[in-house]
N, C-alpha and C positions, 0 to 999 in steps of 0.2 A: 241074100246072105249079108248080113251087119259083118262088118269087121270092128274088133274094140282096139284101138291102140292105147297101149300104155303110157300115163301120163309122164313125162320127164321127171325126173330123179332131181331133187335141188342137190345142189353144187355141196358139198362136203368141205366146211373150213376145218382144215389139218394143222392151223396154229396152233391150239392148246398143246398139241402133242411136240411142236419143238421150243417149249417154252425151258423145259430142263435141259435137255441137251446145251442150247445157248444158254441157257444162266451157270451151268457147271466147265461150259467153256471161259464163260466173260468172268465168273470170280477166279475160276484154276489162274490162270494173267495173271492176274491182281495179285491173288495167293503167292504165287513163285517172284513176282514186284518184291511184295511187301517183306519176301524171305531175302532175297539179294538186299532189301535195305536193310536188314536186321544183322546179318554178315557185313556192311560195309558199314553202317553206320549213318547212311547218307538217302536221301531220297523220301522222307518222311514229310508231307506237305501239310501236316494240317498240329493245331495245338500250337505248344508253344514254339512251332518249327515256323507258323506260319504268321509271319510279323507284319501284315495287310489284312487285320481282322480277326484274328485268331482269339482274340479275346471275347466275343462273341458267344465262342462256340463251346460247348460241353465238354469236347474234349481236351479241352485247356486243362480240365483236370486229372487229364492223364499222363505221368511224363513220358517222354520220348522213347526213353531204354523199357519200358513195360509195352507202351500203346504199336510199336513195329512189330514186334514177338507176336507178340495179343491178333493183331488184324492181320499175320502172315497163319495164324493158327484157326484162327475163325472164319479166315475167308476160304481156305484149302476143307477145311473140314464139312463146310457147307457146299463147295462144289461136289465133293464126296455124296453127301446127300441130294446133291439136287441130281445128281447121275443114278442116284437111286430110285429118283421119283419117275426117269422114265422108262423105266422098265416096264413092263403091260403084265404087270403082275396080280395076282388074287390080293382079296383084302388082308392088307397082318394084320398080326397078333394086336389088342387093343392098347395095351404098355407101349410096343413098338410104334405104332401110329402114332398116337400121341407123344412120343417122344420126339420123334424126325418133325412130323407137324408146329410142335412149340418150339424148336431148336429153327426150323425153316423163318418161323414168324418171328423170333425174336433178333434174327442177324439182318431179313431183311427192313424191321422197324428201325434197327440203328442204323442203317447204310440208306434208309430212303427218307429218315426225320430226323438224325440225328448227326450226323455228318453234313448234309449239306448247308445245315445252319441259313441266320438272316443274309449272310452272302449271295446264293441263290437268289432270295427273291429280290434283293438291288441290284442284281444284274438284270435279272427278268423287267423289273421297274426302268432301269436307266436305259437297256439297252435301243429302244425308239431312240431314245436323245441322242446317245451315241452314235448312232448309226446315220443320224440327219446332222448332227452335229458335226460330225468329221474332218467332213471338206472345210468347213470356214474356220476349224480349230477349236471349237467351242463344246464343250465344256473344258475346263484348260488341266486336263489332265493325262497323263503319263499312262497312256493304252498297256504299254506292257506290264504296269504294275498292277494291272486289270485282269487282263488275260495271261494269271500265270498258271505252274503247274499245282498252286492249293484250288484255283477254281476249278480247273482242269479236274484233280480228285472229287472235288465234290462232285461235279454230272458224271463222275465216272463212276461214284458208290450210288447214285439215284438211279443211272440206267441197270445196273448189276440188281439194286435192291429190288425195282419193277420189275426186271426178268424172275428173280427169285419170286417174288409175289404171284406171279401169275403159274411158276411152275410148281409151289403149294398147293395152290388154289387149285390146277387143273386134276393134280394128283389125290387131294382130298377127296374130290367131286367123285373121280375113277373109282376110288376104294371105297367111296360110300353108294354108288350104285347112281350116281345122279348122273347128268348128262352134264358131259367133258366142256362143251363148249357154253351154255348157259346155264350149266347148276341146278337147273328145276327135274323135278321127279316129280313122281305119279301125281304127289299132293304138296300144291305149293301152301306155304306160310301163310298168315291172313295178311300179315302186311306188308308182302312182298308184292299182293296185287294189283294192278297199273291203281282201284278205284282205292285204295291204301295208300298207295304210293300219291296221290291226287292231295290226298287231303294231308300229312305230315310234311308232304314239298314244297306247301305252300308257306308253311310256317317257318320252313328252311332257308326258303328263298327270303323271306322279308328279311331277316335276322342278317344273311349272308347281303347282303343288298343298305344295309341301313349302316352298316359299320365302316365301310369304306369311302360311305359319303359323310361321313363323321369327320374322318380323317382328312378329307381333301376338302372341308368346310376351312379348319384352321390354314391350311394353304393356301387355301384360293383369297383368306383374309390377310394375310400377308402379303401378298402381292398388290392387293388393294391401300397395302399402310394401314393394314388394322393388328397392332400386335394382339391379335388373340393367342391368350395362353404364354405368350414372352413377354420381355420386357420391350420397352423400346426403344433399348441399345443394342440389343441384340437383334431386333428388328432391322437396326440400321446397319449393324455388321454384315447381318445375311445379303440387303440392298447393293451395299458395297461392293463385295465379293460377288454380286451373282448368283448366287447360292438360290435366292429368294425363286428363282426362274427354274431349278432345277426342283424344286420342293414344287412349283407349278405344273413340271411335265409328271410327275409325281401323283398329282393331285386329278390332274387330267386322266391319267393311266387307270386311277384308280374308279374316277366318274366312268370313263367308259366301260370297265370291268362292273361296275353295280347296276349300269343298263341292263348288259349282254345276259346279267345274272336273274333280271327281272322277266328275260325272255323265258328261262326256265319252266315257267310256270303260264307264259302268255301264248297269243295263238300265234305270232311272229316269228314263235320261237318252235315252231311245228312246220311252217309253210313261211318262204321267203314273202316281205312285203309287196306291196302295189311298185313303190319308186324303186325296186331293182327289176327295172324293165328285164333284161335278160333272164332273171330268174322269176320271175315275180307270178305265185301258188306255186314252185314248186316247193317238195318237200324239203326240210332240212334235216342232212343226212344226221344221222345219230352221232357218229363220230365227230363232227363239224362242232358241235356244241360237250361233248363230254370229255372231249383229249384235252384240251387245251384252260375248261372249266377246273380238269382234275388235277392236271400242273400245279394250277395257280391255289388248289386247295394246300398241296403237297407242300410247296413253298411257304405260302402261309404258316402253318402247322411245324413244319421247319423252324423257320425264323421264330417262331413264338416259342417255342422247345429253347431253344437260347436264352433268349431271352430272359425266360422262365431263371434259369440260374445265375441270372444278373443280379446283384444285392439290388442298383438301382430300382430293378423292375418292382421294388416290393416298397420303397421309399418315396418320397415328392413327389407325389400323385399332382399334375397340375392340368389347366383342360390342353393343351398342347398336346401329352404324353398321355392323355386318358384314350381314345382311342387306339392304341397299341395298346394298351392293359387288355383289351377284348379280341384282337389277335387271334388267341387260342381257339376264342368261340367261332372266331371267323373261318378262320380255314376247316373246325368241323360241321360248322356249319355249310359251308359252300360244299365239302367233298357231300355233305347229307342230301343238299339240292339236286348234285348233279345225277345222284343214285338214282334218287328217287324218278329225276329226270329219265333215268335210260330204265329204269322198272319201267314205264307209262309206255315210252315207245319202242322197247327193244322188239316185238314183233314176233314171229314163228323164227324156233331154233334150226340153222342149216344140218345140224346134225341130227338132232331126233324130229322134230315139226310142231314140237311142244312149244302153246303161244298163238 
């Protein structure tokens, strides 16, 4: 007599499903925050509240007495909705869907692109230096004029905007019939497929990989005494100050980000090399290479959204500052690599086996 045993059940990832709960928690906060500074007048950290960079940012164009109202009204109205999304309910009405849908997508574009401004990513940039700097006091700067509470809001509308994002997303998927945790249905897109995703990743990745060593070319020529793109008193100002060596950790940041980015697309970037003995064929988790790729797209795309409303940004183009003019392309470019990166290896779905 054969006995058949049935094969184990794969494990069931149950994220998607608390993705609204948590983002209708983490904005409601923010929401009843942003009401108490609207009553007191006080607590508003960003625009022109926020006098270490605020100039930067988009919201500069908002004043004070509208933009408190405004993000106590937007942020509660979108917990509303994202408490909607997790209900396990049949598909609505087509109007209805798409209304909560575009309303979800437009609060958390402003909370994940347009709040955290180029802040973000020179915190992301400096904070190595910072962090190895410390102890010996170097870079010679005022840490708490760093770490206050306008930085503070901005990772706090990029983490609120991510939750949001994902509890759209998981919700659309539910109400359009697809699967909760990877999106794919009966018949996937044509170039949604890993051998799609092969060939547009590559040209993702060059584009995302070429611009950041663009940029840490003119640094790294600076430190050498070559004013490329400045003059050279202003060369010798930066030398002066030190400056010149922070534009260097800068420049380094940026050379090892256009490596890591070349992995994208390499077999390195699939299986750890020969010289990490400890690791070395095994796989590289997916996560390992797409969390921290998509940060730095988000930040990018950030900082360039700013920028974008700089008069500067559109005037004295010199080669210095030409490498930021492409900025924009950069971080859609990178978020494009990293997609197409996790198309290729995201593997069979835990919840349906699709893949």
């Amino acid at each position: 007599m054969t006995t058949i045993t049935a094969s184990r059940p794969r494990t069931d990832s149950r994220w998607p499903d608390r993705l609204a709960p948590l983002a209708a928690g983490w904005l409601g906060l923010w929401g009843v925050l942003a009401l108490v500074g609207t009553l007191t007048g006080a607590g508003y950290p960003f625009g022109p509240n926020d006098h270490n960079g605020g100039d930067g940012s988009l919201l500069r164009l908002v004043p004070v007495e509208v933009a408190t109202p405004l993000f106590a009204g937007v942020l509660l109205t979108a917990a509303v909705a994202a408490l909607a999304m997790s209900r396990p309910a049949a598909r609505p009405p087509g109007p209805l869907r798409a209304l909560l849908a575009g309303y979800g997508w437009a609060v958390a574009f402003v909370l994940v692109l347009v709040v955290p401004d180029v802040r973000v990513l020179i915190m992301l940039g400096y904070l190595p230096i910072l962090i190895v700097g410390a102890p010996f006091g170097w870079p010679p700067v005022d840490y708490s004029d760093l770490f206050n509470w306008a930085l503070f809001g901005r990772f706090a509308a990029l983490a609120g905007g991510l939750l949001l994002v994902g509890a759209v997303l998981a919700w659309q998927r539910r109400t359009a019939g697809a699967c909760v945790g990877c999106g794919r249905a009966d018949t996937d897109r044509g170039w949604t497929t890993p051998a799609a995703a092969t060939r547009w990743g590559r040209w993702a990745v060059g584009i995302a990989a070429v611009i950041p060593l663009m940029y840490a070319l003119t640094r790294f020529a600076w430190v050498a005494g070559i004013p490329l793109g400045i003059s050279r008193e202003f060369l010798t100002e930066l030398q002066d100050t030190g400056l010149v060596w922070a534009g260097f950790g800068l420049a380094a940041f940026a050379t090892v980000g256009a490596i890591l980015t070349l992995g994208l697309v390499q077999r390195w970037g699939e299986r750890f090399p020969r010289w990490m003995i400890s690791l070395a064929g095994r796989r590289v988790p997916v996560k390992l290479a797409v969390v921290p790729a998509t940060l730095v797209a988000i930040a990018v795309t950030a900082a360039s959204l700013g920028m974008l409303g700089q008069p500067e940004f559109w005037t004295g183009i010199d080669l210095a500052g030409f490498p930021q003019r492409l900025w924009p392309l950069w971080g859609v470019a990178l978020g494009a690599a990293t997609y197409a990166y996790h198309l290729r290896r995201r593997g069979a779905c835990r919840r349906c086996d699709r893949g």
